[in-house]
N, C-alpha and C positions, 0 to 999 in steps of 0.2 A: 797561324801564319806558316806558312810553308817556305823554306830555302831552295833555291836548287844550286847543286853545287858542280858546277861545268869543268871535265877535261880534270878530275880528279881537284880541284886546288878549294882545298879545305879553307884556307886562310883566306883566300878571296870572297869564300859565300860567308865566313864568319864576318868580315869587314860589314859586309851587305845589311846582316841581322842586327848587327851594334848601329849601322845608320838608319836602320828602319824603327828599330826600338826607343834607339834617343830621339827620335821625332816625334814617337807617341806619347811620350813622357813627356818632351817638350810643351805639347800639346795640352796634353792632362794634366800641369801643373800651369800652364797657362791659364785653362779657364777655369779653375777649381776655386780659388777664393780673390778676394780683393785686397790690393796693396796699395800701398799710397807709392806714387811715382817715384822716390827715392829707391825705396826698398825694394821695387821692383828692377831699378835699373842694378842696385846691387847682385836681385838673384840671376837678374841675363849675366851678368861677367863672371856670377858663378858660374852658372851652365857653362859658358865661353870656354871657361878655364876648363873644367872637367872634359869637356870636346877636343882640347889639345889636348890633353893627358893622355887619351885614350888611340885617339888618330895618329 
C-alpha cells in the first residue's frame, strides 16, 4: 500500500494510513472466526473505543 503525502503534510497522509489500516483489520477480524452475538457486540465497542483513541 502506497501513501501519498500532498503539499509536504506528514500528519495528514499519516491520518489516511491509520484509517486505511484500521479498516483492514477491521475486516480481517471480522471474518476470521465465529462469535456468539454478545461477544461480538462487545469486540465492536472495542474497536469503537480504540478508533476514538486514536482519531
Amino acid at each position: 500500500m502506497m501513501v501519498k503525502v500532498i503539499n509536504n503534510d506528514v500528519d495528514a497522509a499519516l491520518k489516511e494510513y491509520r484509517k486505511h489500516f484500521s479498516e483492514i483489520r477491521r475486516r480481517k477480524i471480522r471474518y476470521s472466526y465465529y462469535l456468539r452475538p454478545a461477544l461480538r457486540l462487545r469486540e465492536k465497542r472495542k474497536i469503537a473505543a480504540i478508533k476514538r483513541k486514536f482519531y
